[in-house]
Backbone as JSON, one array per atom type, in Angstrom:
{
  "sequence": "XXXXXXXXXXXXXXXXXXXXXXXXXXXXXXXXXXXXXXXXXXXXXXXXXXXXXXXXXXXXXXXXXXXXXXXXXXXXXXX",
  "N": [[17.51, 22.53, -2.41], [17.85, 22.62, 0.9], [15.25, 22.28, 3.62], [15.32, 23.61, 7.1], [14.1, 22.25, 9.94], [11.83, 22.99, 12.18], [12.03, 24.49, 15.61], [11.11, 22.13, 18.43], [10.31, 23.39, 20.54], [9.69, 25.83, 20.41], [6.95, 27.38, 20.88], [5.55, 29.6, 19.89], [3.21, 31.29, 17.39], [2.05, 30.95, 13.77], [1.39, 33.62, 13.0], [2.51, 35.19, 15.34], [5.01, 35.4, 14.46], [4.58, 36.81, 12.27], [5.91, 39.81, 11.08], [5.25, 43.45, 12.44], [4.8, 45.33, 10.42], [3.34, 45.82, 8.52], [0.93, 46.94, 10.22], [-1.4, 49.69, 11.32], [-1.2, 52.46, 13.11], [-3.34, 53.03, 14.29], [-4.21, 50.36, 14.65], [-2.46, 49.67, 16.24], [-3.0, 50.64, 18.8], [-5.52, 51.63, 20.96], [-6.11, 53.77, 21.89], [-4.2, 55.94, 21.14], [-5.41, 56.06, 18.25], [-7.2, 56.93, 18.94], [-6.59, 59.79, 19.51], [-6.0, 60.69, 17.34], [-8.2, 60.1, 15.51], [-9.7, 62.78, 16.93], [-8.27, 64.59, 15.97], [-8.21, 67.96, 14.75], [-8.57, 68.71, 11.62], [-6.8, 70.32, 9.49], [-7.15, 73.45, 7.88], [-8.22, 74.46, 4.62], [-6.84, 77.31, 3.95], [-4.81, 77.05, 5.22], [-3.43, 74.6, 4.42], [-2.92, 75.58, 1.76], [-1.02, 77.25, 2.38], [1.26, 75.52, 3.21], [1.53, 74.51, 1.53], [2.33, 76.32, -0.91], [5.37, 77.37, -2.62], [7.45, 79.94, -2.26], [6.51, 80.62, 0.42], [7.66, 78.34, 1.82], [10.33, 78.64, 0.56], [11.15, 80.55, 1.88], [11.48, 79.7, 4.57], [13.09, 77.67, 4.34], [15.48, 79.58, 3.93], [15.81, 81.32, 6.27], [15.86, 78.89, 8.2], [18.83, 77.49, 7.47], [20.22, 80.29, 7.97], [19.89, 80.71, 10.5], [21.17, 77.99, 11.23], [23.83, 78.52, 10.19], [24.81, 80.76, 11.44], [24.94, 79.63, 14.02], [26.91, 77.88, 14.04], [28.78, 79.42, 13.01], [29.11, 81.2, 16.05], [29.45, 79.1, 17.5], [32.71, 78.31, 15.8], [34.04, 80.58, 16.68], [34.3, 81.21, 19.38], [35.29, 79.02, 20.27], [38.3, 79.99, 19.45]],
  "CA": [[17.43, 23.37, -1.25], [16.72, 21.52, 2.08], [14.7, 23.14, 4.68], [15.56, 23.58, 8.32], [13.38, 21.55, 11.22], [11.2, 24.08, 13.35], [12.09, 24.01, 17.02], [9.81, 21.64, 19.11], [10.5, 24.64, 22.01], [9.19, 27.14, 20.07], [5.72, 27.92, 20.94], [5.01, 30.5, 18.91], [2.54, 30.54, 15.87], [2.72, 31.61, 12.62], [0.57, 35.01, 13.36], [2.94, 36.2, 16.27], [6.35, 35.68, 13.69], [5.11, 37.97, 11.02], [6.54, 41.53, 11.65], [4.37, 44.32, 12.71], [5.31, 46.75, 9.51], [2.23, 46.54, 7.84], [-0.08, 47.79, 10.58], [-1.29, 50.94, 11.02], [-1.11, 52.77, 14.62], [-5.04, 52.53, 14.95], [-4.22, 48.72, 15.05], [-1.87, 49.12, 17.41], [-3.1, 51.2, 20.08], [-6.52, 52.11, 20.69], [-5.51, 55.38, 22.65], [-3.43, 56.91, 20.25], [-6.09, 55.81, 17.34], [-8.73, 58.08, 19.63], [-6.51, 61.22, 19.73], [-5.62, 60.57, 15.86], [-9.68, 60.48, 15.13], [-10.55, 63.54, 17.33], [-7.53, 65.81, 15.81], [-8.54, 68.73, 14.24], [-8.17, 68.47, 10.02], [-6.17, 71.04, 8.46], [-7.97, 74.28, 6.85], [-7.75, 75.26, 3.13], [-6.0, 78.4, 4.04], [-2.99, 76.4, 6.39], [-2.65, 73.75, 3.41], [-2.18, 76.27, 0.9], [-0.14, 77.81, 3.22], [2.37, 75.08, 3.13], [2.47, 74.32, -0.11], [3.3, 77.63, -1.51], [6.72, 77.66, -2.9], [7.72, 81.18, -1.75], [6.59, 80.45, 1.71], [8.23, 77.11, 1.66], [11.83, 79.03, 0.51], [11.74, 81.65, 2.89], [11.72, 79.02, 5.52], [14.11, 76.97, 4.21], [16.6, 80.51, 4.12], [15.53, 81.28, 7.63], [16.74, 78.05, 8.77], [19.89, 77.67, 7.43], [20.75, 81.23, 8.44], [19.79, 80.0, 12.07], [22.42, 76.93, 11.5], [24.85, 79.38, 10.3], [24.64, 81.54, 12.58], [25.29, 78.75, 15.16], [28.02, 77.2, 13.59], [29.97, 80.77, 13.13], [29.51, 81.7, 16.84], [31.29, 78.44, 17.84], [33.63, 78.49, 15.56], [34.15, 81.97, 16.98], [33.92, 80.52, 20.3], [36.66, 77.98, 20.29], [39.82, 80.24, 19.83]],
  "C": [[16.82, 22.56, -0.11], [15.98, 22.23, 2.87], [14.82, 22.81, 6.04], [14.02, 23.44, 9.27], [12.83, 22.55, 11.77], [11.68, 23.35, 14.66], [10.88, 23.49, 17.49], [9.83, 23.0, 20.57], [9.71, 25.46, 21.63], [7.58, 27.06, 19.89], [4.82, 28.43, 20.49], [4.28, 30.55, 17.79], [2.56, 31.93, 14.85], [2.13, 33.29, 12.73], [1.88, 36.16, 14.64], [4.21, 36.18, 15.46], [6.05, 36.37, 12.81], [5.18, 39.52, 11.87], [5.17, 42.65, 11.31], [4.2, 45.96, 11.51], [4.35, 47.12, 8.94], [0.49, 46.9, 8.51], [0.3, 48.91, 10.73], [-1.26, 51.05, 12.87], [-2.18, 52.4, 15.1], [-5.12, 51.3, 15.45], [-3.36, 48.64, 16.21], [-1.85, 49.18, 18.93], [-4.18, 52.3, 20.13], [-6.58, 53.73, 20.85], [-5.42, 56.45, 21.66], [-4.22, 56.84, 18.75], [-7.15, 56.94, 17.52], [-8.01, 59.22, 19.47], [-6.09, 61.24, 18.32], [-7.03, 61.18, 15.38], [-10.42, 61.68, 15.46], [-9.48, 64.65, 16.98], [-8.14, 66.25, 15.04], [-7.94, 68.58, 12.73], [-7.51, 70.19, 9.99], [-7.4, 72.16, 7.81], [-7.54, 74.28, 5.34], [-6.88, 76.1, 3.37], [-4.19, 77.55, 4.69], [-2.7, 75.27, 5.2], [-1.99, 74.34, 1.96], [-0.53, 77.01, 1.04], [1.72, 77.02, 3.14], [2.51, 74.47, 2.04], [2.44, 75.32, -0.73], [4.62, 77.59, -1.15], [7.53, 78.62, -1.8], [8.13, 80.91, -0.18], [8.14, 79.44, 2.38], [10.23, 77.44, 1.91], [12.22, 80.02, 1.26], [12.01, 80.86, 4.23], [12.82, 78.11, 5.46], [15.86, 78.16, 4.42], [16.53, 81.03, 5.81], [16.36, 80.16, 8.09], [18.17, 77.5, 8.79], [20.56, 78.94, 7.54], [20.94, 81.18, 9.9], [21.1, 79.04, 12.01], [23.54, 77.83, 11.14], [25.4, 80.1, 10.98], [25.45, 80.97, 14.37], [26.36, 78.09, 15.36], [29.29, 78.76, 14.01], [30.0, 80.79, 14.59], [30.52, 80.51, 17.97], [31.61, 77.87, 17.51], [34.76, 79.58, 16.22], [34.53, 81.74, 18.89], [35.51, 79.51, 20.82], [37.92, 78.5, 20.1], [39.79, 81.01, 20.79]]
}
């Protein structure tokens, strides 16, 4: 296997070519790190809330009755 020459042009060091995937937002932007830190947590009651099943499937029938709904009127619509 041979290995390809680095450009003498290229400037750049090894820190600014690795890809940005494994920071987190806090690293990337102090701002948006501050309104991350000062959001309000979640209650007990609102996390139960969304993980109950029940809940969970009545929302899921809700919403595809909404897309249905939307679809039929234009279909309905178009002749």
């Amino acid at each position: 296997m041979t290995a390809t020459p680095k450009s003498t042009d290229d400037a750049s060091t090894a820190a600014e070519e690795q890809p940005t995937v494994g920071l987190l937002v806090e690293e990337l932007d102090p701002v948006q790190a501050e309104r991350i830190r000062r959001a309000p947590l979640p209650t007990k009651q609102t996390l139960r809330r969304r993980r109950f099943l029940p809940v969970q499937a009545g929302k899921f029938v809700v919403t595809n009755l909404r897309i249905l709904d939307i679809v039929i009127r234009e279909k309905l619509a178009g002749h």
